[in-house]
C-alpha positions, 0 to 999 in steps of 0.5 A: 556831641561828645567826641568818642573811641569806639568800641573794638566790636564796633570795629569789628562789626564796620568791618562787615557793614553792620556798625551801629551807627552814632548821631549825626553831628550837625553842621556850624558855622562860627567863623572860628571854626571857618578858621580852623577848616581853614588852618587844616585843609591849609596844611593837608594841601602841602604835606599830604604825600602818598596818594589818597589811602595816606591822605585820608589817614592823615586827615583823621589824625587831624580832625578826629585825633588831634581836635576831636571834631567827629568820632572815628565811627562817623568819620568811618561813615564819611570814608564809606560815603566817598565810595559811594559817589564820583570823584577823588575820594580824599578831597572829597572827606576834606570836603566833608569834614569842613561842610560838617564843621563850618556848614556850607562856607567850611566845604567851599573853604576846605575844598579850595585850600586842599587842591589849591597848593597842589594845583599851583605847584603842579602847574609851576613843573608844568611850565618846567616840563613844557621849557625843560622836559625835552633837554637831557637833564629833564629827560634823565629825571623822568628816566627814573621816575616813570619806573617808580610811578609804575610801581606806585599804581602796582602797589595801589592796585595791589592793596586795593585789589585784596579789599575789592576782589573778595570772591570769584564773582568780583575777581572774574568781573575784574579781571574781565574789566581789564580785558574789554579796556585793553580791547577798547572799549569805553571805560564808562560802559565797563565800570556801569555794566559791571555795577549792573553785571554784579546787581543782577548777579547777586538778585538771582542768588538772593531770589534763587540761589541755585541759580548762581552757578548759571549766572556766574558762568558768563557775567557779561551775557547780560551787558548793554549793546551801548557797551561799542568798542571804540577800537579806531585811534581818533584823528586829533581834534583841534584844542578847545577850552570848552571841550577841554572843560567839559571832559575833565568835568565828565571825568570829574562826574563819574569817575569812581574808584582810586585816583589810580583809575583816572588814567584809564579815562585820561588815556581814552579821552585825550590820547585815544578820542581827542588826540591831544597826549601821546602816551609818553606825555601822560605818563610824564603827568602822572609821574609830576603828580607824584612828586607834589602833594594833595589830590592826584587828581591835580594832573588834570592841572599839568594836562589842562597846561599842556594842551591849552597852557595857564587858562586850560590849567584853570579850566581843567582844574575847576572842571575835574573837581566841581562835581565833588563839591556838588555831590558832597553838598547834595549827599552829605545829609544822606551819609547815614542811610547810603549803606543800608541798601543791599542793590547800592552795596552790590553795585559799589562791589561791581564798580570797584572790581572794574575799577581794579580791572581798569587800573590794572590794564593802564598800568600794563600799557603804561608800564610798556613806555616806562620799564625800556631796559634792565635798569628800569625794570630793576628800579620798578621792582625794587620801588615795589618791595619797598612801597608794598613791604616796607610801606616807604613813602612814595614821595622818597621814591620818586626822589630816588628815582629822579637822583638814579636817573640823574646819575645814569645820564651823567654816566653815560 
């Protein structure tokens, strides 16, 4: 296949869901193309800065740009297929591109090389944390860097928050996500029963349109009774390598949205139901996340070390990202077909609404441990107007953050 530029109307009709779709490249699997998945997914995985939306664009620079692997009207059909499904959406693209190069030992290969620099340099701060993160330099640092972080979700939430939002539908189903998870209840629930809540919603306008007005009027009449609020904080349960991996691999198995939104599930899990984070705790991995390339998802490395040390960075690991690997390889012949269903666009629509409701109630939790005083308050601002208006990498943000923090301790 001749790899191509498409057209500006191809462009513009992507935008609204009705591209015309170009053949699909067949996988290889000559060792030199191995190689080359290799070589990418190699240095994607140490210079990949500034969260997923930075890594994919970088990654297209790579396979699309530089070698010409795939059309960037395929590669637009790959992006749209990780929405569709669980799990970090840039590794899986990462994952995607090497199963589409080198055939089932480029997705293993590319997968691999992309978490595995991240996971390796997280679980090194993580040993840094657990023997210096209560002295008064390490303290000093995440004094700066928290704020920054806070603002990084803010921005995050900002950006996706326009694409997500469109129309009052989708703005009430999110802002009602936030509420029903600041109230307590389960974040599964709110991402399904908003998918649902949205499906319905749009049948009815579909079937009978002027039916709309009533069934807009209360959105969540119609969520299952399963959705039970877990209000009560859990009596801490005993640290287990089995319960640790089966929970990072449920995360891992149903997560959808940005990376952003795994806070939300990280702090019902291990802070609220198991007891084994305190909110400071989780908002120090987050912090550690930032300042390390690859996927944010590698936090579940830093968690895994906190409560169960190198095996429980192991397991955490495997667990949070099996699942992309196995959606992927299940998924990738269907890329073509995924977005041609109107119930399947409508639902992706619900749960990405829920999961700007759900990123935008974490960061307010959050922010509450982070934003302690004027100067933080400042520093949250001002990182804010920097990523939001200037569009400055993150990773110099954090940096920033740390060197302020630094300063401020030496002050006092």
């Amino acid at each position: 296949m001749e790899p191509h530029e498409p057209m500006a109307d191809d462009q513009l009709n992507g935008a609204t869901g009705r591209r015309t779709r170009t053949p699909v490249p067949t996988p290889a699997s000559h060792p030199e193309s191995l190689v080359e998945v290799a070589q990418v997914a190699l240095k994607l995985g140490f210079t990949a800065f500034g969260g997923p939306a930075a890594h994919i664009a970088m990654l297209r620079e790579e396979t699309v740009v530089r070698r010409q692997w795939l059309t960037d009207a395929y590669f637009l059909d790959l992006v749209g297929a990780t929405n569709l499904i669980p799990g970090p959406n840039s590794t899986e693209m990462v994952i995607h591109v090497g199963y589409l190069r080198a055939g089932w030992r480029g997705l293993l290969v590319a997968g691999t090389l992309f978490i595995l620099p991240a996971a390796t340099i997280v679980l090194a701060l993580g040993w840094a944390y657990v023997q210096f993160g209560a002295t008064p330099a390490g303290e000093a640092l995440l004094y700066g860097i928290k704020p920054v972080v806070i603002a990084v979700v803010a921005q995050a939430l900002w950006g996706l928050g326009r694409t997500a939002l469109h129309g009052p539908l989708l703005f009430v189903v999110g802002a009602g996500a936030a509420g029903l998870y600041l109230v307590g209840f389960n974040e599964l629930a709110i991402l399904f029963g908003s998918a649902l809540v949205v499906l319905l919603i749009r049948t009815i306008q579909h079937l009978a349109p002027r039916q709309l007005g009533a069934a807009t009027a209360a959105p969540f009449a119609g969520l299952p009774l399963t959705m039970l609020p877990t209000l009560l904080q859990a009596v801490p349960v005993p640290v287990s390598l089995m319960t640790l991996f089966l929970t990072f691999l449920k995360i891992g198995a149903v997560l959808y949205g940005s990376g952003y939104v795994l806070l939300a599930f990280l702090r019902n899990d291990f802070v609220v139901r198991l007891g084994w984070l305190t909110d400071q705790q989780l908002l120090d991995s987050v912090a550690i996340g930032q300042m390390t390339p690859g996927p944010v998802f590698t936090t579940a490395t830093f968690i895994g070390y906190l409560v169960a040390g190198v095996p429980g960075a192991v397991v955490a690991t495997v667990g949070i990202f099996l699942p992309a690997f196995i959606f992927v390889s299940l998924l990738h012949p269907l890329v073509p077909r995924l977005r041609r269903y109107p119930w399947t666009a409508a639902m992706l629509d619900g749960v990405n609404a829920a999961a700007m409701g759900l990123m935008a109630a974490v960061t307010w939790l959050l922010g509450r441990d982070a934003i302690i005083d004027p100067l933080t308050a400042t520093i949250a601002i001002v990182a804010a107007v920097l990523l939001i208006r200037f569009r400055v990498n993150s990773s110099w943000l954090v940096l920033a953050g740390a060197i302020v923090g630094l300063a401020v301790n030496q002050l006092r």
